[in-house]
N, C-alpha and C positions, 0 to 999 in steps of 0.2 A: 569736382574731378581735378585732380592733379596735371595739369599740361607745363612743358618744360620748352620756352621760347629761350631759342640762344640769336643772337646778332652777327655770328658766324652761321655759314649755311654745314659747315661741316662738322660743326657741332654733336658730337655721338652724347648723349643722356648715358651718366654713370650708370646705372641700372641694365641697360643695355650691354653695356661693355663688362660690368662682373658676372650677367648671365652667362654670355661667348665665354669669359674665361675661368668663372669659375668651376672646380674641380667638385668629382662626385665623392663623398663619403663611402666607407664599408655600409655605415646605415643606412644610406640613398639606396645603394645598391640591393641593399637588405630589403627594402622597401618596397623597390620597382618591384624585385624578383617575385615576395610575398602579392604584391596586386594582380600580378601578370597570372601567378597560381590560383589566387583566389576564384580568377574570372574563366580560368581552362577548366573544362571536362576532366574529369581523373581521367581518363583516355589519354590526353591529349601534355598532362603534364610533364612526361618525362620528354617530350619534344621542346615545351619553355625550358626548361632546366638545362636541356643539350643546345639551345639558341642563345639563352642567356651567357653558357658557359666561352662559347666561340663569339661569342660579343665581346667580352671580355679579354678572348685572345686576340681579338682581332685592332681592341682598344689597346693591347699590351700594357693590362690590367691584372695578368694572372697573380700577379706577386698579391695584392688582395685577396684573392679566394679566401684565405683562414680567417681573415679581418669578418670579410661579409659575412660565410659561415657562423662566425661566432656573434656578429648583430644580428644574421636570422633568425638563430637561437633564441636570441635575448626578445627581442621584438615577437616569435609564435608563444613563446612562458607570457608574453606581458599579456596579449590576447587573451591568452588564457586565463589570464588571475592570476599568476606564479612570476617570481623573480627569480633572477641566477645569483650567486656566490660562490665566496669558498673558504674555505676554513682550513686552518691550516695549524700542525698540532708537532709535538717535537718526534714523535712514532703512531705508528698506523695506530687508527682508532677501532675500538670494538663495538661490538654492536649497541652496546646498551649506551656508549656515547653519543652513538649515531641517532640515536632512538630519542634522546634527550633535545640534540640539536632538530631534531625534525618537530618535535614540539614544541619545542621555544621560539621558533622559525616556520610555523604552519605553511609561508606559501611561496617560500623558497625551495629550488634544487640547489642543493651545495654540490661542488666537488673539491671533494677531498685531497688536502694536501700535507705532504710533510717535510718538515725541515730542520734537522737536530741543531743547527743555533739556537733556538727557541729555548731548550733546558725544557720548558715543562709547557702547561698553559696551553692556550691557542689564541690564533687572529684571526677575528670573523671579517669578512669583507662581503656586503651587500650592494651594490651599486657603488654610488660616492660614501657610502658608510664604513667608517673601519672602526671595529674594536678591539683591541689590544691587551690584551689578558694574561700575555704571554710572562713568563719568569726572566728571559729576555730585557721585555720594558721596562718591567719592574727592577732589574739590578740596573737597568740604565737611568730610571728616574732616580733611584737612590746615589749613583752616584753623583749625576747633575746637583741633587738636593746637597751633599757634602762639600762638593767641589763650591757651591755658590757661595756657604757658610761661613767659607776660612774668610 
């Protein structure tokens, strides 16, 4: 067992001192919230949700809400088997693109996005994963490739 003697009596154990100050994550938040749900009554959980929320305000935490919301997310898909992403294409996609990415990608939800710099192509983002597909990268690694050249 770890014991931390100091020769000062006023001596605070670092450990101590980044519990008190360290700050909570959207994920923490994402976290506590999902335990607190798991362990209520469906009766009972839209009173967690309206306690959590005025916890929150009361911490003048609100500016978080989209942060947590969006780790809740991520965190009930991962329980579930499923990850989140998104994909991102130079004009809306059609169904039978969608249909493609949904097989190629079995146990992700994407959402969809779009962004005419891109020219053509898309950029799939999975967690810390990015692929780059885009007509985009591609005229930019050609130029890097020319430019290096001279």
């Amino acid at each position: 067992m770890f014991e931390c003697r100091s020769p000062t009596p006023n001596f605070k154990h670092p450990i101590s001192i980044i519990k008190k100050t360290m700050k909570k994550t959207p994920l923490t938040y994402a976290r506590e919230l999902h335990a607190a749900l798991a362990s209520a009554d469906e009766s009972h959980r839209p009173a967690v949700v309206r306690a959590f929320l005025e916890g929150l305000a009361r911490a003048r935490k609100t500016n978080l809400r989209p942060r947590i919301a969006t780790a809740f997310n991520e965190l009930a898909l991962a329980i579930e088997g499923y990850r989140s992403g998104t994909f991102t294409t130079a004009r809306e996609t059609d169904a039978a693109t969608r249909a493609k990415f949904k097989k190629a990608f079995k146990n992700v939800i994407f959402e969809e996005r779009t962004d005419p710099s891109l020219l053509g192509g898309a950029v799939v983002e999975v967690e810390d994963t990015r692929i780059d597909g885009s007509v985009r990268a591609k005229i930019d690694m050609l130029k890097k490739e020319l430019t290096m050249g001279r």
